[in-house]
N, CA, C and O of each residue as an XYZ file, in Angstrom:
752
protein
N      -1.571     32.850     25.111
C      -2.768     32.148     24.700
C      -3.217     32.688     23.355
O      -3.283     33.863     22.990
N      -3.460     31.775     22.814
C      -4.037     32.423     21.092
C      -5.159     31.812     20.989
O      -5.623     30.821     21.553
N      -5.708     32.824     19.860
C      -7.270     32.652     19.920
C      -7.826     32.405     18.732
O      -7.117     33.241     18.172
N      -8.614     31.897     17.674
C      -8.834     31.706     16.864
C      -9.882     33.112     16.229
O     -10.734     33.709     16.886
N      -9.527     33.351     14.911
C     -10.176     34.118     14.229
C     -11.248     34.183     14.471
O     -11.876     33.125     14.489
N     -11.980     35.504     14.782
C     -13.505     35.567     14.559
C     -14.136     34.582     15.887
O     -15.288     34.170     15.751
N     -13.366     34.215     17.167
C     -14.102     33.928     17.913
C     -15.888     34.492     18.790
O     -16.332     35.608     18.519
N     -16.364     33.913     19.388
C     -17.483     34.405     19.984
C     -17.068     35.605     20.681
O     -17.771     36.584     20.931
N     -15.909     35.431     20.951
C     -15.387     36.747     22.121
C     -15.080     37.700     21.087
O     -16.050     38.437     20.909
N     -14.283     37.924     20.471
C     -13.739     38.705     19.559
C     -15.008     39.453     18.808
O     -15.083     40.682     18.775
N     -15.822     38.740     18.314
C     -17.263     39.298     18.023
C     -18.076     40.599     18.860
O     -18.463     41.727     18.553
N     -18.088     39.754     20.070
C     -18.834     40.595     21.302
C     -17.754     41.664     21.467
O     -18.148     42.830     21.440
N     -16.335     41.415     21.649
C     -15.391     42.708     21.734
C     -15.403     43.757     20.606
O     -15.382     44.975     20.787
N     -15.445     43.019     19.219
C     -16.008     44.047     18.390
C     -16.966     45.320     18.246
O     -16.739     46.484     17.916
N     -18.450     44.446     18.730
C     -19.019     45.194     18.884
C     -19.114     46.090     19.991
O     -19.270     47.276     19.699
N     -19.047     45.743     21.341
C     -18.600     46.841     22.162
C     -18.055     47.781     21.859
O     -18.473     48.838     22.330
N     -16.816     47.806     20.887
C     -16.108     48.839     20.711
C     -16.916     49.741     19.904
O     -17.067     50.946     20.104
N     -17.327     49.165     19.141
C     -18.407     49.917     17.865
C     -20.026     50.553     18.514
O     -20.520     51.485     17.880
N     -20.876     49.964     19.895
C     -21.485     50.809     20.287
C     -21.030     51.374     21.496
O     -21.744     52.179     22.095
N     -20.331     51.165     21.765
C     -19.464     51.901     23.290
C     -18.132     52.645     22.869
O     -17.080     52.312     23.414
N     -18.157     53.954     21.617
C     -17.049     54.169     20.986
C     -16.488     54.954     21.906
O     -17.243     55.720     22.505
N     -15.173     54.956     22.211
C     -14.288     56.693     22.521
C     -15.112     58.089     22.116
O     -16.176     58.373     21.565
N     -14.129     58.698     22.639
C     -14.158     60.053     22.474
C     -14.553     60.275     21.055
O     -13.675     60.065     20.218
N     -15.898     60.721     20.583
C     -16.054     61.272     19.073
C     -15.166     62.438     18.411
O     -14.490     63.276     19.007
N     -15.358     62.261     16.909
C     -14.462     63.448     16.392
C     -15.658     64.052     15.133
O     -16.816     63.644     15.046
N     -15.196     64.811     14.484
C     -16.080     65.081     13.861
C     -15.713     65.412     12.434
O     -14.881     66.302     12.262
N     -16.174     64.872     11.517
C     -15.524     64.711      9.850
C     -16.502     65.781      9.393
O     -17.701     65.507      9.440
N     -16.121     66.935      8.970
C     -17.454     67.645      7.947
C     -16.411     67.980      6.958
O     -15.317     68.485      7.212
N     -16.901     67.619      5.728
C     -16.081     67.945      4.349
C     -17.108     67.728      3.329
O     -17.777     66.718      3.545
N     -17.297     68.123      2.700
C     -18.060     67.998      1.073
C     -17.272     67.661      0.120
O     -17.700     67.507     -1.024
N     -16.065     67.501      0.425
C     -15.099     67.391     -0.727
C     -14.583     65.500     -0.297
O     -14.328     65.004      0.801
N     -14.595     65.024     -1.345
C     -14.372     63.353     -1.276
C     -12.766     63.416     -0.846
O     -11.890     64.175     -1.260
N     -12.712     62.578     -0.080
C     -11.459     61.961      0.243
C     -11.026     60.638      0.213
O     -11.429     60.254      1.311
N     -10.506     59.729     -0.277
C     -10.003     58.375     -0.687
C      -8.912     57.944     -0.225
O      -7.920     58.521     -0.669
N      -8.762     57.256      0.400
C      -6.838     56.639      1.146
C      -7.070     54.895      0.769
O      -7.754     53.996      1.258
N      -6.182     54.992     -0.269
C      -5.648     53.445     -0.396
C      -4.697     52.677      1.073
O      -3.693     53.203      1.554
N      -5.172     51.665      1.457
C      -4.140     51.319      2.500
C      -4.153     50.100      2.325
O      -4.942     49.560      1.549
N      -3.206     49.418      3.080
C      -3.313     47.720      2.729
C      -2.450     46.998      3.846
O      -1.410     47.361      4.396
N      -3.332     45.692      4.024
C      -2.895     44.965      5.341
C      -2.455     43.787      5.226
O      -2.617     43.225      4.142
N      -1.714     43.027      6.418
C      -0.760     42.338      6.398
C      -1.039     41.941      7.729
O      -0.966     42.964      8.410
N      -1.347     40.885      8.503
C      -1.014     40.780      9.804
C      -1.866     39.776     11.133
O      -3.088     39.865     11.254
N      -1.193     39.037     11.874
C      -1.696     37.794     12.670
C      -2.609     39.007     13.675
O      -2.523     40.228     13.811
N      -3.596     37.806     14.325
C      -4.828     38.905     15.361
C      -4.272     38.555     16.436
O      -3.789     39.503     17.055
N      -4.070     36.881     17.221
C      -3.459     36.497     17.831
C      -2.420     36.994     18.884
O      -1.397     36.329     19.045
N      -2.663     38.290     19.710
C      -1.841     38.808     20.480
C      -2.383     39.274     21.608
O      -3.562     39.624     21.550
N      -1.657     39.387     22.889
C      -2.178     39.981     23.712
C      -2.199     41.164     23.614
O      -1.533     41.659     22.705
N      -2.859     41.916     24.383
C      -2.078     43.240     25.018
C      -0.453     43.573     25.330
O       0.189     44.313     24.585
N       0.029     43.047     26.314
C       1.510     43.429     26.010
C       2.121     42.751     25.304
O       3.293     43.126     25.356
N       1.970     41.697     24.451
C       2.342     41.281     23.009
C       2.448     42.666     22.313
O       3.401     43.385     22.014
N       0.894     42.775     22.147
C       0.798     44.059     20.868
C       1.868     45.111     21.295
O       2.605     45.529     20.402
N       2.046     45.626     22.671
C       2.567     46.856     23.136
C       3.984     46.409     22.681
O       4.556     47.316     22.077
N       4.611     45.428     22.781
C       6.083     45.100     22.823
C       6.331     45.342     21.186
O       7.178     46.045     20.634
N       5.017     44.290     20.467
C       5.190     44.322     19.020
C       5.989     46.241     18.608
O       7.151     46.529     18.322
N       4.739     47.169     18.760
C       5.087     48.620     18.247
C       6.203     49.073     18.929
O       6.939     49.847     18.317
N       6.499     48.750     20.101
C       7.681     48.979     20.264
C       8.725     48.832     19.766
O       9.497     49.783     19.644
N       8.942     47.934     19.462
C       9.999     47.000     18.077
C       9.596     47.777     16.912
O      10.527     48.430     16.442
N       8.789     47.864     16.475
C       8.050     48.847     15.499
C       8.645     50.197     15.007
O       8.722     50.606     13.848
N       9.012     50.739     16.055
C       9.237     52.035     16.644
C      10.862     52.035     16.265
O      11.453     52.640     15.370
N      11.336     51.164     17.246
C      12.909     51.386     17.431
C      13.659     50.971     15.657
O      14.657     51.402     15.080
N      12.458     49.823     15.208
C      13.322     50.035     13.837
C      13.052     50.837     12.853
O      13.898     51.470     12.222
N      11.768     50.857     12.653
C      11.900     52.375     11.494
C      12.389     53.903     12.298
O      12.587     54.887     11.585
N      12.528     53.982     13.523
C      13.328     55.099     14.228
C      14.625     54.993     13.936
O      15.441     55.903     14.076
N      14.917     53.603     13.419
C      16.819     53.887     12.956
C      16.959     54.592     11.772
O      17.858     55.385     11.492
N      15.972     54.238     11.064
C      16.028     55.188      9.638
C      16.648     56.649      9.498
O      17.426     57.154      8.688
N      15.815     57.231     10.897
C      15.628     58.709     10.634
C      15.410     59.488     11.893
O      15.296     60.714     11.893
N      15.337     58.455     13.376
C      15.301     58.743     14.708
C      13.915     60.016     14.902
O      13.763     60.961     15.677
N      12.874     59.303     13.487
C      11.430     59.951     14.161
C      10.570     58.317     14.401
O      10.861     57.153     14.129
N       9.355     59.028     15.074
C       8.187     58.389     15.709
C       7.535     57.543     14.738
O       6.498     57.672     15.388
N       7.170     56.772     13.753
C       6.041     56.987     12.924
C       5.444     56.145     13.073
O       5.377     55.547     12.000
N       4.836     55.603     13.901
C       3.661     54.875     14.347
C       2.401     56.126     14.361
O       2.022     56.632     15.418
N       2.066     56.357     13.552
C       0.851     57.340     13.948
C      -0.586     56.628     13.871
O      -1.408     56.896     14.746
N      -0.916     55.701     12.816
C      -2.251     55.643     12.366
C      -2.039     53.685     12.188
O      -1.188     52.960     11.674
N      -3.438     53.445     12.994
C      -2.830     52.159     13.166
C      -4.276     51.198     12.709
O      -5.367     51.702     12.977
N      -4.242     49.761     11.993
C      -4.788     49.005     11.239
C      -5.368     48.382     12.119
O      -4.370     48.006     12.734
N      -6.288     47.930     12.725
C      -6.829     46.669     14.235
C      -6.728     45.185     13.375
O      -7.301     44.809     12.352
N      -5.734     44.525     14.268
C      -5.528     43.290     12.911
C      -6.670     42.685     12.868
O      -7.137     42.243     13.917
N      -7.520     42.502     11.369
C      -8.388     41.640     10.952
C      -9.610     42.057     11.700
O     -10.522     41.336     12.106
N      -9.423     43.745     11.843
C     -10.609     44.247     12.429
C     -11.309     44.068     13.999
O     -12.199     44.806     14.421
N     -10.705     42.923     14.760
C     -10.807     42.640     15.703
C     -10.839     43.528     17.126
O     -10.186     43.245     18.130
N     -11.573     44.446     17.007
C     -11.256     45.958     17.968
C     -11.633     45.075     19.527
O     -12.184     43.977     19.606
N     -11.269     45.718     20.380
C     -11.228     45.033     21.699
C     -11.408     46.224     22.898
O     -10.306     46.613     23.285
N     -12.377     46.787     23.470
C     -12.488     47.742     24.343
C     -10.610     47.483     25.380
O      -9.681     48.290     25.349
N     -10.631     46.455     25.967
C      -9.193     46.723     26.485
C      -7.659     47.248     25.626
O      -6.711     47.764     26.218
N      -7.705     46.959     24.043
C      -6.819     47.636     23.351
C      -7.355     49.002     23.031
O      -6.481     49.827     22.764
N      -8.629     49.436     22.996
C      -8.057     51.313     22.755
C      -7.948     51.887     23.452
O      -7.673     52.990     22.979
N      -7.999     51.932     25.117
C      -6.607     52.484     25.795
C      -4.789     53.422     25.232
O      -4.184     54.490     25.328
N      -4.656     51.671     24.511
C      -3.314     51.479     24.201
C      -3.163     52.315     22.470
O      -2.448     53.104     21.852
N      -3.872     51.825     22.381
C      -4.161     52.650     20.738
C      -4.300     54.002     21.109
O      -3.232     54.612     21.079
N      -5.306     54.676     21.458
C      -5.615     56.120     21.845
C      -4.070     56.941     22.617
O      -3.667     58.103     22.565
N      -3.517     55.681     23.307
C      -2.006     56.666     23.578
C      -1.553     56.401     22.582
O      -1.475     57.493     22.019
N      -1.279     55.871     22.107
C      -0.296     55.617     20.598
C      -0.214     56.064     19.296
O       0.811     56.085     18.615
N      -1.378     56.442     18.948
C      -1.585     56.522     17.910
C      -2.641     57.706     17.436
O      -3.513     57.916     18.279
N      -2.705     58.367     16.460
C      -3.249     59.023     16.124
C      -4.844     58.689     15.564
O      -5.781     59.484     15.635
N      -4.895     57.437     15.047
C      -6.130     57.009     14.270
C      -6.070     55.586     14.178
O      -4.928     55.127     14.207
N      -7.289     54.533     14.044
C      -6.832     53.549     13.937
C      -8.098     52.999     13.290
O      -9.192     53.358     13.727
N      -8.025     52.313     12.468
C      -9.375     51.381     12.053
C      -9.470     50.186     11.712
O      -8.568     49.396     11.432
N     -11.051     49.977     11.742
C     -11.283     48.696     11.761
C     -11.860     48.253     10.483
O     -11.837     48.957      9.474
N     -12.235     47.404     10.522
C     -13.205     46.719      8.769
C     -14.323     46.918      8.817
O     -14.974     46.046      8.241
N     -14.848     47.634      9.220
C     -16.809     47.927      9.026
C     -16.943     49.054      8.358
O     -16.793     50.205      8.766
N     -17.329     48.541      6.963
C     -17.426     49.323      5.981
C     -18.152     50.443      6.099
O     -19.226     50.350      6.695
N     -17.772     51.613      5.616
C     -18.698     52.942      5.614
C     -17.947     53.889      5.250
O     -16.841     53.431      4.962
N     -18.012     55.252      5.089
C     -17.539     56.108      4.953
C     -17.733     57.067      6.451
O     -18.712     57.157      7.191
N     -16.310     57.749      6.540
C     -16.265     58.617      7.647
C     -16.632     59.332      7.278
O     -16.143     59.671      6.201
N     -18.039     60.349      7.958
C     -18.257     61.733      7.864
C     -19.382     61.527      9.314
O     -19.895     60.531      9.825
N     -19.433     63.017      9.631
C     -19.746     63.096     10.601
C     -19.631     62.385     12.478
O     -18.429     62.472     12.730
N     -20.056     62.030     13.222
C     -19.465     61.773     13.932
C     -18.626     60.927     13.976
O     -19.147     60.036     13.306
N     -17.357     60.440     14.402
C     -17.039     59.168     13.830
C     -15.801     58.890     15.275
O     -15.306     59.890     15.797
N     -15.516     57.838     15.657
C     -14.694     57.265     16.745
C     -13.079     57.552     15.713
O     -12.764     57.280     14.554
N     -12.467     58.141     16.723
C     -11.159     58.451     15.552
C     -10.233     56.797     15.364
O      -9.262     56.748     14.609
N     -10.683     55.587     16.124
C      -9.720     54.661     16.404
C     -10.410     53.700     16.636
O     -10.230     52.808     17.465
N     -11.696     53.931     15.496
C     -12.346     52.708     15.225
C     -13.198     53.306     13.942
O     -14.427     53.262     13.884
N     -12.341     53.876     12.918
C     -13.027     54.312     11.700
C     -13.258     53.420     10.856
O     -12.851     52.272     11.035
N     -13.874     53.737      9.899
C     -14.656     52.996      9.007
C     -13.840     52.352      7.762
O     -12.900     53.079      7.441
N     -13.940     51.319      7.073
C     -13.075     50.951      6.173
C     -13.429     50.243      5.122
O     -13.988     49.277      5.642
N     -13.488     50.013      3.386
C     -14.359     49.539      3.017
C     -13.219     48.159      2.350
O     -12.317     48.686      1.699
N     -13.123     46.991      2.373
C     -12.342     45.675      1.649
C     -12.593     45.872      0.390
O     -13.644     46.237     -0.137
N     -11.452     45.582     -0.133
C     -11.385     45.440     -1.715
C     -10.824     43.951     -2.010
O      -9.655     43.721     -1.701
N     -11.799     42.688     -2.736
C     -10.987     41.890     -2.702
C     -11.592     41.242     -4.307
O     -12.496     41.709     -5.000
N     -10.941     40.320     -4.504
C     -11.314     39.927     -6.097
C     -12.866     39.726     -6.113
O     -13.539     40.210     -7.022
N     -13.473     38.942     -5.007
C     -14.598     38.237     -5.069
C     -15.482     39.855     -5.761
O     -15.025     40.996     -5.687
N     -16.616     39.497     -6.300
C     -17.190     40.345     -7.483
C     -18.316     41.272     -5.934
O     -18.404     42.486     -5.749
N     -18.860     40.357     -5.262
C     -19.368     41.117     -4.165
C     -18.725     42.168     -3.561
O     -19.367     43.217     -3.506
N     -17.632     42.153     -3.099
C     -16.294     43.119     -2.601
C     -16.291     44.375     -3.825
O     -16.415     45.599     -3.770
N     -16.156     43.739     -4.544
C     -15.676     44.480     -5.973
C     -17.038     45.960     -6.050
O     -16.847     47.175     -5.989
N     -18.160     45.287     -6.182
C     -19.353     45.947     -6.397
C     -19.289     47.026     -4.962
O     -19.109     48.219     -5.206
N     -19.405     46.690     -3.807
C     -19.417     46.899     -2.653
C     -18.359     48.750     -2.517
O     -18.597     49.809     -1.936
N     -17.127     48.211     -3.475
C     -16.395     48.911     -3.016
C     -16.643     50.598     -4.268
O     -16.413     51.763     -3.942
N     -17.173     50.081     -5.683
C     -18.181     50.891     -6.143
C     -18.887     51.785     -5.695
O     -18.919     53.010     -5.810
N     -19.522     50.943     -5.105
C     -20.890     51.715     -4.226
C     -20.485     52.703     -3.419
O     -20.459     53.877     -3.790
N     -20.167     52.345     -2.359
C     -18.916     53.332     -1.492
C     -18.082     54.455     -1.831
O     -17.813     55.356     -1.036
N     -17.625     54.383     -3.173
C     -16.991     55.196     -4.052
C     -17.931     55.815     -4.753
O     -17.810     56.910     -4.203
N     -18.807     55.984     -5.564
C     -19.794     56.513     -5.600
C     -20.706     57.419     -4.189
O     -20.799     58.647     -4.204
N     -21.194     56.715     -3.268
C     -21.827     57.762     -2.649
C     -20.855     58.667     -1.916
O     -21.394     59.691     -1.497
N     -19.129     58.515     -1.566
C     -18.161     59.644     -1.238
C     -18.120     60.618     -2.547
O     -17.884     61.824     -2.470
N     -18.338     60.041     -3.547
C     -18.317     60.998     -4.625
C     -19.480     61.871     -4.832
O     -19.197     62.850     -5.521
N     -20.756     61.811     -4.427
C     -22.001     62.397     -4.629
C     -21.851     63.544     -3.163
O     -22.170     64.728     -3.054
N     -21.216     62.560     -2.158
C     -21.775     63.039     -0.746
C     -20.335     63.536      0.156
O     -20.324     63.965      1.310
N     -19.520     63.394     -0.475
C     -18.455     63.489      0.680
C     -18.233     63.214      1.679
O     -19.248     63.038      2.352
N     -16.767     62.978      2.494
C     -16.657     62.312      3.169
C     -15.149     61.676      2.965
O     -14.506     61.861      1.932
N     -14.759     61.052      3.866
C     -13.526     60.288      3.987
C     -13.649     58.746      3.868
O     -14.121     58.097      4.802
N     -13.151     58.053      2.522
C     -13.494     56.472      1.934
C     -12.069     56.035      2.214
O     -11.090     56.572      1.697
N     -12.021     55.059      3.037
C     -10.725     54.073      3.304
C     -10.804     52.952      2.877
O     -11.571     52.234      3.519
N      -9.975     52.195      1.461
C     -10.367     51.326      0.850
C      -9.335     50.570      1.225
O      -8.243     51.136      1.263
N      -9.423     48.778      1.680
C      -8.179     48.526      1.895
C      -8.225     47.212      1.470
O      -9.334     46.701      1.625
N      -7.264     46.405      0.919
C      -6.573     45.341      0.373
C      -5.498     45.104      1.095
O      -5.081     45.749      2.057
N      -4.969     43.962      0.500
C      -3.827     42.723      0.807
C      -2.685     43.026     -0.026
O      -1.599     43.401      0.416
N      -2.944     42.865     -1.155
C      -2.270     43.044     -2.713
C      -3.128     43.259     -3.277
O      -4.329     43.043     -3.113
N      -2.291     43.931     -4.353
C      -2.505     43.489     -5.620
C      -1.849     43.614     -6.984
O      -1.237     44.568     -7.465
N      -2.175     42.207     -7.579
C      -1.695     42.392     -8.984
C      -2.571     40.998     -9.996
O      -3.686     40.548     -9.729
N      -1.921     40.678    -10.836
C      -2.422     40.271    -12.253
C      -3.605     39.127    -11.374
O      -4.831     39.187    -11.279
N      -2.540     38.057    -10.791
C      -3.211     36.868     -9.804
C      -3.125     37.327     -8.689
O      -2.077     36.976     -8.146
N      -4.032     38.242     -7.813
C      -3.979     38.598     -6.668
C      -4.266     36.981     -5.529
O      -4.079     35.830     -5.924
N      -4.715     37.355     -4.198
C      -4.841     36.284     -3.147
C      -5.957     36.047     -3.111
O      -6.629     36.242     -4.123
N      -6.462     35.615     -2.106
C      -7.682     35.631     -2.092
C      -8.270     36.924     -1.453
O      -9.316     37.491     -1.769
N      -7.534     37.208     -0.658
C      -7.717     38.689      0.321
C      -6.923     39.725     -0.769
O      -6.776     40.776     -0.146
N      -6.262     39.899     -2.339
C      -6.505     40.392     -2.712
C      -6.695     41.570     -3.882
O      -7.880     41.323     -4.106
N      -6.503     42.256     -4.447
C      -7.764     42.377     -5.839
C      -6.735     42.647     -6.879
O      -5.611     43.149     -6.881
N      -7.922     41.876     -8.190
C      -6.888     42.530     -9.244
C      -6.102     43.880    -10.089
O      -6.753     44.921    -10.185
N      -5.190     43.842    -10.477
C      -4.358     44.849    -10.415
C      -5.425     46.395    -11.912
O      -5.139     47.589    -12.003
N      -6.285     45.798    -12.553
C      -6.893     46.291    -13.479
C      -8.622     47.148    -12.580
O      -9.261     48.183    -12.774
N      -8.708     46.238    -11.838
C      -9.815     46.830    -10.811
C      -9.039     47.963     -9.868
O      -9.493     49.107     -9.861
N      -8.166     47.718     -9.276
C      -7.796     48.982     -8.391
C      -7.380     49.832     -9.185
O      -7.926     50.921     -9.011
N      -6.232     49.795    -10.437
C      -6.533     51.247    -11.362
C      -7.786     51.376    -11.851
O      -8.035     52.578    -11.753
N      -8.541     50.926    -12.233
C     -10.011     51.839    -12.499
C     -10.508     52.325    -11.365
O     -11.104     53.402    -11.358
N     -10.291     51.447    -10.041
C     -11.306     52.730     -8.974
C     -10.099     53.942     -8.920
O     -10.402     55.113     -9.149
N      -9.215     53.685     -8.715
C      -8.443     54.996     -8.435
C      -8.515     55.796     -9.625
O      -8.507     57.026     -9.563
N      -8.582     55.174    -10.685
C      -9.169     56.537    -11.962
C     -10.494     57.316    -11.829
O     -10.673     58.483    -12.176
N     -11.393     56.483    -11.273
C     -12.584     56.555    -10.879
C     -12.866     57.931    -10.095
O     -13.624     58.891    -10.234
N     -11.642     57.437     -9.001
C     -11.914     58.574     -7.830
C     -11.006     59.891     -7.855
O     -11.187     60.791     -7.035
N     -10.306     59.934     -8.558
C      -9.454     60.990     -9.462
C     -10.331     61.553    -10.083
O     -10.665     62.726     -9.919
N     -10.847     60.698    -10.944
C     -11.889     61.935    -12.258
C     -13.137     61.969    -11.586
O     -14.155     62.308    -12.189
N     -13.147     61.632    -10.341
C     -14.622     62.036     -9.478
C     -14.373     63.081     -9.118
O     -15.330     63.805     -8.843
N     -13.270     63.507     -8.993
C     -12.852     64.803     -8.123
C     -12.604     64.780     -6.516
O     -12.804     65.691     -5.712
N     -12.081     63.392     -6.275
C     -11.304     62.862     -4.941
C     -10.356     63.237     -4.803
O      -9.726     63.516     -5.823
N      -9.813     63.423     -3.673
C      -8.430     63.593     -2.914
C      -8.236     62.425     -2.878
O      -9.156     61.745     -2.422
N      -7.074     61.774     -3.304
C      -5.996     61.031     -2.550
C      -5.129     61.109     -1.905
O      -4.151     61.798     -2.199
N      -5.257     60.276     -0.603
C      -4.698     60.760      0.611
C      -3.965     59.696      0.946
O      -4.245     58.577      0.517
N      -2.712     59.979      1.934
C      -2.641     58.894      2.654
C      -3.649     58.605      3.986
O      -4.657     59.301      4.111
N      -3.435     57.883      4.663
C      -4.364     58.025      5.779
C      -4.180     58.971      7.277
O      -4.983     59.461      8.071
N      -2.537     58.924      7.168
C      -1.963     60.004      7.881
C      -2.280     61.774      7.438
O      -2.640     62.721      8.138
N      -1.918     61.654      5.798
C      -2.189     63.005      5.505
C      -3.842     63.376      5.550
O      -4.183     64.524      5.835
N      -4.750     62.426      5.279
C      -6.617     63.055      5.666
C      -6.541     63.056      7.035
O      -7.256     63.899      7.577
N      -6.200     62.692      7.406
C      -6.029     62.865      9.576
C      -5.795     64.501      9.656
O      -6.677     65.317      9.923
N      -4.547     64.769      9.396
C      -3.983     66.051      9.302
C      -4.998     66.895      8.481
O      -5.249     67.976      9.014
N      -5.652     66.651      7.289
C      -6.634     67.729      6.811
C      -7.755     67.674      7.319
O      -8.604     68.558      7.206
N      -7.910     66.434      8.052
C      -9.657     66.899      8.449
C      -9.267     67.398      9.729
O     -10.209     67.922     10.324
N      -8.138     67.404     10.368
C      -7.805     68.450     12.121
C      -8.218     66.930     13.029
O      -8.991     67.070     13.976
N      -7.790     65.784     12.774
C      -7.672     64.466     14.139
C      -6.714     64.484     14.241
O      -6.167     63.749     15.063
């Protein structure tokens, strides 16, 4: 059964997840942290859909090199669902969703915070802002896009805006991280 984007349900499952979080973790850093990441991907799945999906997941980048690396996982299109973090929480090390903020202090390890970067000038400003107060205040900033380059998508940004924030957050005196490697430095 498939479900359409952004249904009434999907909404209400959202938020459940977001005031009924897991197990808390706890971010204390003064020092800015920044992880570029970027997404790709249908919402449309069940539960053992999704489970079969990483499985497949698994067995082919495990041919590479016969390790694990499913660690840190994207909720497609933000769509968090109290019956998928179960499945996430065994699986995975970290996982987030699209509700913008910066991680610090208490924070659900597998429903963290994430801020969109997309051409539209609102996004654009948005993602500023965000970058700025990790830079004043510290904290862990997860900025994430689609693409990008000259003519990005609509979901996402141009290729002259993401090198200036990442210059931005370099000469702010940010870490750039992957999202696996700030997991590992903040101890999730």
């Amino acid at each position: 059964m498939t479900q359409k984007i952004g249904t009434f349900a999907d909404r209400i499952n959202n938020r459940l997840v977001r005031y009924f979080p897991g197990p808390a973790a706890r971010i204390e850093t003064s020092e800015p942290i920044v992880s570029f990441t970027f997404d790709d991907v249908l919402s449309s799945i069940s539960r053992r859909g999704l489970e079969a999906d990483l499985d497949r997941n698994d067995t082919v980048l495990g041919s590479f090199d016969g390790g694990r690396h499913g660690r840190n996982f994207s909720v497609p299109f933000g769509m968090a669902s109290p019956v998928m973090q179960p499945l996430l929480r065994r699986r995975f090390r970290t996982a987030r969703g699209i509700m913008p903020g910066i991680n610090r202090g208490s924070v659900d390890p597998y429903n963290l915070a994430a801020v969109e970067l997309r051409a539209d000038q609102n996004y654009l400003d948005a993602a500023d802002h965000w970058l700025e107060d990790v830079l004043q205040k510290g904290g862990w900033l997860i900025i994430f896009t689609h693409d990008v380059s000259r003519t990005p998508s609509f979901y996402g940004c141009p290729e002259d805006r993401f090198q200036s924030l990442v210059r931005r957050a370099v000469s702010g005196g940010a870490k750039i991280m992957t999202v696996d490697a700030a997991a590992t430095a903040l101890g999730l």
